[in-house]
C-alpha positions in Angstrom: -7.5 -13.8 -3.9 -7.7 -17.3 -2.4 -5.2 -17.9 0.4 -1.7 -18.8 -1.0 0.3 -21.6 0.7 4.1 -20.9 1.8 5.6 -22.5 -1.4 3.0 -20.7 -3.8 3.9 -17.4 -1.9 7.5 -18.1 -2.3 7.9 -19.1 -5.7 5.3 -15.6 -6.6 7.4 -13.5 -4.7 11.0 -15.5 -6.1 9.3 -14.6 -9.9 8.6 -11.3 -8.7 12.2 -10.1 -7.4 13.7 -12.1 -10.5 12.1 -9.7 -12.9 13.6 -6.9 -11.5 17.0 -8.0 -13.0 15.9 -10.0 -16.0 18.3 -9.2 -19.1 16.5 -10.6 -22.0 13.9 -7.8 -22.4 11.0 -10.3 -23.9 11.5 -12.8 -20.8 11.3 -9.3 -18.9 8.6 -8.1 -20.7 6.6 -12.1 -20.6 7.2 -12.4 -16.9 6.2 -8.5 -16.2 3.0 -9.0 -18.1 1.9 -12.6 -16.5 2.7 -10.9 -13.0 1.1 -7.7 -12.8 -1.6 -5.7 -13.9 -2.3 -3.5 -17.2 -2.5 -0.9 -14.8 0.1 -2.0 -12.0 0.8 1.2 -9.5 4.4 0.5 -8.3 5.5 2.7 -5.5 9.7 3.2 -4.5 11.5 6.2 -3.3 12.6 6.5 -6.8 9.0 7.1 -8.0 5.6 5.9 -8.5 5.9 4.2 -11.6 2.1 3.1 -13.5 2.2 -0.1 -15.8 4.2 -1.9 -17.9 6.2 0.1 -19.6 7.2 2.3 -16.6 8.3 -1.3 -14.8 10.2 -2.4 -17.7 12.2 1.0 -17.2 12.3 1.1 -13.9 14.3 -2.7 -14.0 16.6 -1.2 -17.3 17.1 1.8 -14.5 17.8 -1.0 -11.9 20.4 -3.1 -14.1 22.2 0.5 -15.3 22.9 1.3 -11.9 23.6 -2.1 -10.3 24.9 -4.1 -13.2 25.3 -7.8 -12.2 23.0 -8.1 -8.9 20.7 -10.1 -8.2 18.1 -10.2 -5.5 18.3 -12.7 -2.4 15.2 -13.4 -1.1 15.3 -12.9 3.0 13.0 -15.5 5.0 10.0 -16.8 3.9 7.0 -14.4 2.7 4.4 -13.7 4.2 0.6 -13.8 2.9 -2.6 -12.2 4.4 -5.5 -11.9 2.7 -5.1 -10.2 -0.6 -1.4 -8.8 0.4 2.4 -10.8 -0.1 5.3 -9.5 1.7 8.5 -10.4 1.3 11.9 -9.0 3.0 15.2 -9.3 0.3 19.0 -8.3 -0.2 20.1 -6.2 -3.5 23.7 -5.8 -3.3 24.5 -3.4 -0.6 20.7 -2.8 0.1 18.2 -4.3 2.0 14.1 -4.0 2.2 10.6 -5.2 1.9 8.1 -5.7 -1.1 4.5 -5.5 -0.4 2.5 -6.2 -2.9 -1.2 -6.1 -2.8 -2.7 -8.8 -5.2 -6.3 -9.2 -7.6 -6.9 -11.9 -9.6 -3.6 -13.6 -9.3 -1.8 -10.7 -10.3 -0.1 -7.4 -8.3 -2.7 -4.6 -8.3 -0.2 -2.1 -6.3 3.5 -2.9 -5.1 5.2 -1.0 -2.4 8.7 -1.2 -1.8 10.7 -0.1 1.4 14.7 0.5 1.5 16.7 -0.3 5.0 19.6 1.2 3.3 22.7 -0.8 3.5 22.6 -4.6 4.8 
């Protein structure tokens, strides 16, 4: 992946967190599939979730439990090589995105909980 500048890294990572809480399922599903790979590997502590249609669940999951939120970027992210990290607020949780990136799109996303902010 060629380097990213600050402002491209920030507006991938904005799009990124924004999907998570997307109502209108084709917007949802448009900006999940123009994001992330056919064969994304997404890793939280409520699961590994693989492609798609397992993200598209995991953000109706999302919405279902914390109707309303949205998430609040924290800082600038942060690029190296073929990695973006990001830290973020979601209601009365904080934590960190890592996603590792090929061809423009996340290959593997890792997110971390601090528990409450």
């Amino acid at each position: 992946m060629p380097a990213q500048s600050a402002n491209q890294a920030k507006q991938f990572m904005s799009e990124l967190l924004a999907t998570w809480t997307e109502t209108d399922p084709a917007a949802r599903r448009a900006a999940i599939v123009s994001h992330y790979h056919d064969d994304i590997v997404f890793f939280d502590p409520d699961g590994v979730f693989t492609g798609h249609a397992d993200l598209e669940s995991f953000s109706d999951s999302l919405q279902q439990r914390f109707p309303g939120q949205r998430f609040e970027m924290v800082g600038e992210p942060a690029a190296v090589g073929d990695a973006l990290r990001t830290y973020w607020h979601f209601g009365p949780v904080s934590g960190m995105d890592f996603a590792v990136i090929a061809y423009g799109k996340v290959k593997t996303l890792y997110a971390f909980l601090e528990g409450p902010a």
